[in-house]
C-alpha positions as YAML, in Angstrom:
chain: A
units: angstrom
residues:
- id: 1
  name: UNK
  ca: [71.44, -59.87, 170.99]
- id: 2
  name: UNK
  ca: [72.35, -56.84, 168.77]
- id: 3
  name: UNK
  ca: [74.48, -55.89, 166.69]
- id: 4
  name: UNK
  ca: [77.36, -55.40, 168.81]
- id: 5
  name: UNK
  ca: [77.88, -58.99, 168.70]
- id: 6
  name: UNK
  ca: [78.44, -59.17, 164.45]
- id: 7
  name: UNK
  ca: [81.08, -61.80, 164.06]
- id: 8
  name: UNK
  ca: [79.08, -65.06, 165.64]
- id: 9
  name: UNK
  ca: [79.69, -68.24, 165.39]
- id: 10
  name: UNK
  ca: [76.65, -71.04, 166.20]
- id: 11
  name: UNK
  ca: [77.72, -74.63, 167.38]
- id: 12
  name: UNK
  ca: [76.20, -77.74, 168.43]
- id: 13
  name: UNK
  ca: [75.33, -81.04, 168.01]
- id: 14
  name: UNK
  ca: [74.14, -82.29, 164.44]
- id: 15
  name: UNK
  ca: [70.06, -81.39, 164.65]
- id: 16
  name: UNK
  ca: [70.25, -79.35, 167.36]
- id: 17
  name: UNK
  ca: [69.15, -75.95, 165.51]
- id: 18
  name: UNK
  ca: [72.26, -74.25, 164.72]
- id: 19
  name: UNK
  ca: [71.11, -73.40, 161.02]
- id: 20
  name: UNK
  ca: [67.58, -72.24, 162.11]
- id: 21
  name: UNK
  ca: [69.13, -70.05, 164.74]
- id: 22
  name: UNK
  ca: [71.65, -68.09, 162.43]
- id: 23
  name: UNK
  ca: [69.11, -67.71, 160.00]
- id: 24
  name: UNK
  ca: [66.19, -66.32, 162.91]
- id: 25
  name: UNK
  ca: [69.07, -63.87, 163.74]
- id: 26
  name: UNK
  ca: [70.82, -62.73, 160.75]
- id: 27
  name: UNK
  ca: [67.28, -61.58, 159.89]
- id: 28
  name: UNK
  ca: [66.60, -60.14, 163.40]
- id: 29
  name: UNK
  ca: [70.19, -57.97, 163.06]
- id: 30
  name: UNK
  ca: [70.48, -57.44, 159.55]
- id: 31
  name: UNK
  ca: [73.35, -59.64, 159.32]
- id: 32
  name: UNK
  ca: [74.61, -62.00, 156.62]
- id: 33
  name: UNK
  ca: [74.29, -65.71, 157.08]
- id: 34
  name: UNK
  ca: [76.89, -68.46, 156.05]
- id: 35
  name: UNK
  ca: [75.88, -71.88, 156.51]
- id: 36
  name: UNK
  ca: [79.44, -73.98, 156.14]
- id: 37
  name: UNK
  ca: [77.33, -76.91, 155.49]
- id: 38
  name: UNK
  ca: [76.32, -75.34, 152.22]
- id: 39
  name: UNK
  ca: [79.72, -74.32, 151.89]
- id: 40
  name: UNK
  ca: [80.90, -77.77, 151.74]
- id: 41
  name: UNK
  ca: [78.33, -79.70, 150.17]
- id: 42
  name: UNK
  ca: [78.87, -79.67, 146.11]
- id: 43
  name: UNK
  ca: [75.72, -81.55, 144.28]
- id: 44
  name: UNK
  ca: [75.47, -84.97, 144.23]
- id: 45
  name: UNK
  ca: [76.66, -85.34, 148.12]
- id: 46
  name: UNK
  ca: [80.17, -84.68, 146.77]
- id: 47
  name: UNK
  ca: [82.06, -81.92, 148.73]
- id: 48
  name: UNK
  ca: [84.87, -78.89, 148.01]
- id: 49
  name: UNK
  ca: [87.71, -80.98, 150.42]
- id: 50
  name: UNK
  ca: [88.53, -79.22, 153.84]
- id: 51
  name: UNK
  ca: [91.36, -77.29, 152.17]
- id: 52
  name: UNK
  ca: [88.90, -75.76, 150.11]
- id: 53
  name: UNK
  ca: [86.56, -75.07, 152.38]
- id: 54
  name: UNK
  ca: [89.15, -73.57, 154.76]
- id: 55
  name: UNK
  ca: [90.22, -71.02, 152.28]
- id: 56
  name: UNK
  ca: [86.28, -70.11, 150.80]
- id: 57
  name: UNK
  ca: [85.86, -69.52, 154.73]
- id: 58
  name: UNK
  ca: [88.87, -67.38, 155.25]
- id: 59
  name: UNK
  ca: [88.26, -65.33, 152.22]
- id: 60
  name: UNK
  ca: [84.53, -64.92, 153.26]
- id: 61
  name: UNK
  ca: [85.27, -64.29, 156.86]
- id: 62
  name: UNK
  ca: [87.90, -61.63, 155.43]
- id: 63
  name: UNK
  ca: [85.75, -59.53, 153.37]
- id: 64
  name: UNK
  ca: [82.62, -58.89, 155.78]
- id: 65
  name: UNK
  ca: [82.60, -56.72, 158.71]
- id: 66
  name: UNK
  ca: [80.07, -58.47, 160.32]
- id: 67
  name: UNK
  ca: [78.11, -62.10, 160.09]
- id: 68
  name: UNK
  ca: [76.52, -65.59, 161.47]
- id: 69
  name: UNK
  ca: [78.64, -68.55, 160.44]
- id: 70
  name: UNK
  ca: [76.99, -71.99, 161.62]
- id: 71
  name: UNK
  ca: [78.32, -75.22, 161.50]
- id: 72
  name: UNK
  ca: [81.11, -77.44, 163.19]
- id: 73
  name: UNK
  ca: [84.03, -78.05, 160.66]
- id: 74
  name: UNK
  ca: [86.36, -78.96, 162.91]
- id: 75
  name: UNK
  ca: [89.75, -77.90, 160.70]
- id: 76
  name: UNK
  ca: [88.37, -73.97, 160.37]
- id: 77
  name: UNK
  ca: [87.26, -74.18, 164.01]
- id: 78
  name: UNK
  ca: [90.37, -72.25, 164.77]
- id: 79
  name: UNK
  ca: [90.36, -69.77, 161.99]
- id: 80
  name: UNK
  ca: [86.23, -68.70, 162.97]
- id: 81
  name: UNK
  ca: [87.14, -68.22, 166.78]
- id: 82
  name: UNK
  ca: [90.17, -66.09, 165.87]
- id: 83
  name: UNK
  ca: [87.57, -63.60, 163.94]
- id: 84
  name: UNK
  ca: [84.52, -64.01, 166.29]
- id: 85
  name: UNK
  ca: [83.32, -61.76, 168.64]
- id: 86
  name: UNK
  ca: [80.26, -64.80, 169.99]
- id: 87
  name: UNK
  ca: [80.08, -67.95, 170.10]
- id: 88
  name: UNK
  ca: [76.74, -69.65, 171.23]
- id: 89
  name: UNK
  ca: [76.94, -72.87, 171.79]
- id: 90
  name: UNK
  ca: [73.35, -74.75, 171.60]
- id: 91
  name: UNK
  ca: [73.84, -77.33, 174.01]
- id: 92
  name: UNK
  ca: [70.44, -79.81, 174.63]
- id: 93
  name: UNK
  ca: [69.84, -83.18, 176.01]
- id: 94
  name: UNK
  ca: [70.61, -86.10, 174.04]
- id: 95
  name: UNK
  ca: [67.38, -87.16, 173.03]
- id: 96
  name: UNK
  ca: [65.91, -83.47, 172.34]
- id: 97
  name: UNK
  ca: [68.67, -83.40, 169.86]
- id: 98
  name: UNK
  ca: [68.10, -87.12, 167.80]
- id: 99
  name: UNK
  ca: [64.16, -86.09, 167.98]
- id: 100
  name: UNK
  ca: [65.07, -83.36, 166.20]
- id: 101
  name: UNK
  ca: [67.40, -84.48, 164.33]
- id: 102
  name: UNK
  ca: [64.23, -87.13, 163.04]
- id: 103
  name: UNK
  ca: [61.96, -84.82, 162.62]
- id: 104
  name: UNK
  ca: [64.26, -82.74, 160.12]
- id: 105
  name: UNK
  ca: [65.50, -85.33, 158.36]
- id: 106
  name: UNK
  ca: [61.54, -87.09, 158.13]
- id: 107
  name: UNK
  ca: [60.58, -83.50, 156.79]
- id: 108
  name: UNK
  ca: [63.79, -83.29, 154.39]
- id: 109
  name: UNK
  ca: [62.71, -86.95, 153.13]
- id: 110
  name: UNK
  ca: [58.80, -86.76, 152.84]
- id: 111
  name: UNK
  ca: [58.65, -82.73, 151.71]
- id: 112
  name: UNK
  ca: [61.88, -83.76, 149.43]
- id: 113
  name: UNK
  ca: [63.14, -80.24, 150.76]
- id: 114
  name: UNK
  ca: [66.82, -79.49, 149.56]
- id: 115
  name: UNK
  ca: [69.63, -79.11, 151.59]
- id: 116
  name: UNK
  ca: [73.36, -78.80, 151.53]
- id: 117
  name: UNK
  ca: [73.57, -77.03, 148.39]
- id: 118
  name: UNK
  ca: [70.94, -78.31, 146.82]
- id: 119
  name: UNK
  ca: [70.88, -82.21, 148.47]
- id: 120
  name: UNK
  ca: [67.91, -83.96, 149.08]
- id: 121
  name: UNK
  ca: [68.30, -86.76, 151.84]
- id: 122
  name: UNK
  ca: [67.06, -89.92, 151.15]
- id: 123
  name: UNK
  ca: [65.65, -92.62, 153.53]
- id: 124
  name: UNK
  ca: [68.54, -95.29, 152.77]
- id: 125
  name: UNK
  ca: [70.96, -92.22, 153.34]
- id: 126
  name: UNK
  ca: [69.88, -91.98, 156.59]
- id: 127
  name: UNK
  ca: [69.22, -95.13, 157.93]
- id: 128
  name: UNK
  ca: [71.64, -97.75, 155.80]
- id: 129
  name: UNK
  ca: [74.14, -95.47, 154.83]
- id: 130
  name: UNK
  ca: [77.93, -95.74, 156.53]
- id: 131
  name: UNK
  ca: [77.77, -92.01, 156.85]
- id: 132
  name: UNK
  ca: [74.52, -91.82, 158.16]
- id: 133
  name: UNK
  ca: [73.38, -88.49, 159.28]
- id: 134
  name: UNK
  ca: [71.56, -90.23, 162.23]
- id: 135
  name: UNK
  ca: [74.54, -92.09, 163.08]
- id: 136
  name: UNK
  ca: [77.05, -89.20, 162.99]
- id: 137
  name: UNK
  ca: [75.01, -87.80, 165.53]
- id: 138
  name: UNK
  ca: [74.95, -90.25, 167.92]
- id: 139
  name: UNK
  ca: [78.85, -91.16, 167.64]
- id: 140
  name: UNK
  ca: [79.77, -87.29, 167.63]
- id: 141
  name: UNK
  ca: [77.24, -86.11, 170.05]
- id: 142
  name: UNK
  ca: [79.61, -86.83, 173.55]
- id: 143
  name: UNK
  ca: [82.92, -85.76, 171.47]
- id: 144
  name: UNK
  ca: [81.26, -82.53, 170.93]
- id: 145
  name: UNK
  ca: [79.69, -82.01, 173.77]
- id: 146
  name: UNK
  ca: [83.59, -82.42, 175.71]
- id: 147
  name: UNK
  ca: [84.66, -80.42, 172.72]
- id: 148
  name: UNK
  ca: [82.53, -77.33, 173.07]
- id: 149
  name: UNK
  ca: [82.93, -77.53, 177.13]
- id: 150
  name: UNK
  ca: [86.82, -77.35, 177.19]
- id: 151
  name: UNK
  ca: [86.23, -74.39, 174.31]
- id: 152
  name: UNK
  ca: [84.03, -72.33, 177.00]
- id: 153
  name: UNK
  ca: [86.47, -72.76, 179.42]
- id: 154
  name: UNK
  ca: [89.53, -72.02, 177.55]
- id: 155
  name: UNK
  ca: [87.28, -68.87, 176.47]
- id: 156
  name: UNK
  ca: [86.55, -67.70, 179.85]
- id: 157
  name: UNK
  ca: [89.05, -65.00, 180.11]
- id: 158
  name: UNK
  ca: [89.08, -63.62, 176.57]
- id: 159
  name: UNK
  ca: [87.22, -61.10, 174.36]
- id: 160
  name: UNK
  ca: [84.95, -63.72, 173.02]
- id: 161
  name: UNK
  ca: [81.39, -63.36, 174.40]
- id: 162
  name: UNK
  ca: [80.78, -67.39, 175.01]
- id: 163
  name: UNK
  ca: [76.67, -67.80, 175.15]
- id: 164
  name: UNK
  ca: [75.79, -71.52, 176.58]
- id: 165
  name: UNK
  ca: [72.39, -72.51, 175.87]
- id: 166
  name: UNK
  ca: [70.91, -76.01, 177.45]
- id: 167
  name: UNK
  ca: [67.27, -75.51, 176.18]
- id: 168
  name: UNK
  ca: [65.13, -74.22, 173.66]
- id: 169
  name: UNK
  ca: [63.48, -71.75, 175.67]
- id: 170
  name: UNK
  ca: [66.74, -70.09, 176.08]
- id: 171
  name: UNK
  ca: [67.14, -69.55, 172.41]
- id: 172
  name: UNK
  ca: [63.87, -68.30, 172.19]
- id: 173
  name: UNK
  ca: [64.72, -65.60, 175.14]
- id: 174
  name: UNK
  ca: [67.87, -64.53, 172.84]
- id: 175
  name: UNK
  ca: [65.89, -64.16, 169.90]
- id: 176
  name: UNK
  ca: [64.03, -61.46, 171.99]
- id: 177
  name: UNK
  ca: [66.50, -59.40, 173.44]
...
């Protein structure tokens, strides 16, 4: 990876590592970092709407040469692809994803480590809650999966530099290069 590649976009299951990854590599190219979940997330769990957060995206997008944008918003899908240059898609087994996914949120919960603009998760959040992190995962994980497949093959013969990653050590290979 270098900085050839300075429009990227990172996508992938809920807990797969998107957020670590842009961060590892906006450090590793210099590169600014914008993490949509952050974008979205207000205090209190209450969010900007997705017409807001279309238009904070578009002006963002609009006034940076290069960066790493993470994060699956399906209504600015469209408008991120149309000003990327990469896409990697972080693509792991079910179950590596939901331990993951456990482990963060466990860490979020115990360490009470913000997120989302300032969110802490909470252990009824996550387990009893109708929007249950956990639970989005496991109903979105095969609609994203057939999501992000159909994307790489729409993709194939265009400018956009599609990276498909099915395992951890993979990432860890990109973060070399």
């Amino acid at each position: 990876m270098n900085n050839r590649s300075s429009r990227i976009h990172i996508v992938g299951s809920c807990g797969c590592g998107k957020s670590t990854l842009s961060y590892k590599l906006s450090k590793k190219l210099n590169i600014e970092h914008i993490e949509l979940d952050d974008l979205f997330w207000l205090p209190g769990w209450n969010h900007i709407g997705k017409e807001r957060l279309y238009k904070v995206v578009e002006e963002k997008l609009n006034n940076k040469d290069s960066w790493i944008i993470s994060g699956n918003y399906s209504n600015i899908q469209t408008l991120i692809h149309q000003k990327c240059d990469t896409i990697i898609w972080l693509d792991y087994y079910f179950l590596t994803v939901l331990s993951r996914l456990f482990y963060r949120t466990f860490r979020r919960v115990f360490l009470k480590e913000e997120c989302c603009n300032g969110n802490r998760e909470s252990l009824i959040k996550t387990f009893l809650d109708k929007e249950s992190i956990i639970l989005w995962m496991i109903s979105n994980f095969k609609r994203r999966k057939r999501f992000y497949s159909n994307l790489k093959n729409e993709l194939k013969d265009s400018d956009i530099n599609f990276i498909h990653l099915t395992k951890p050590s993979q990432v860890k290979n990109l973060l070399k290069i």
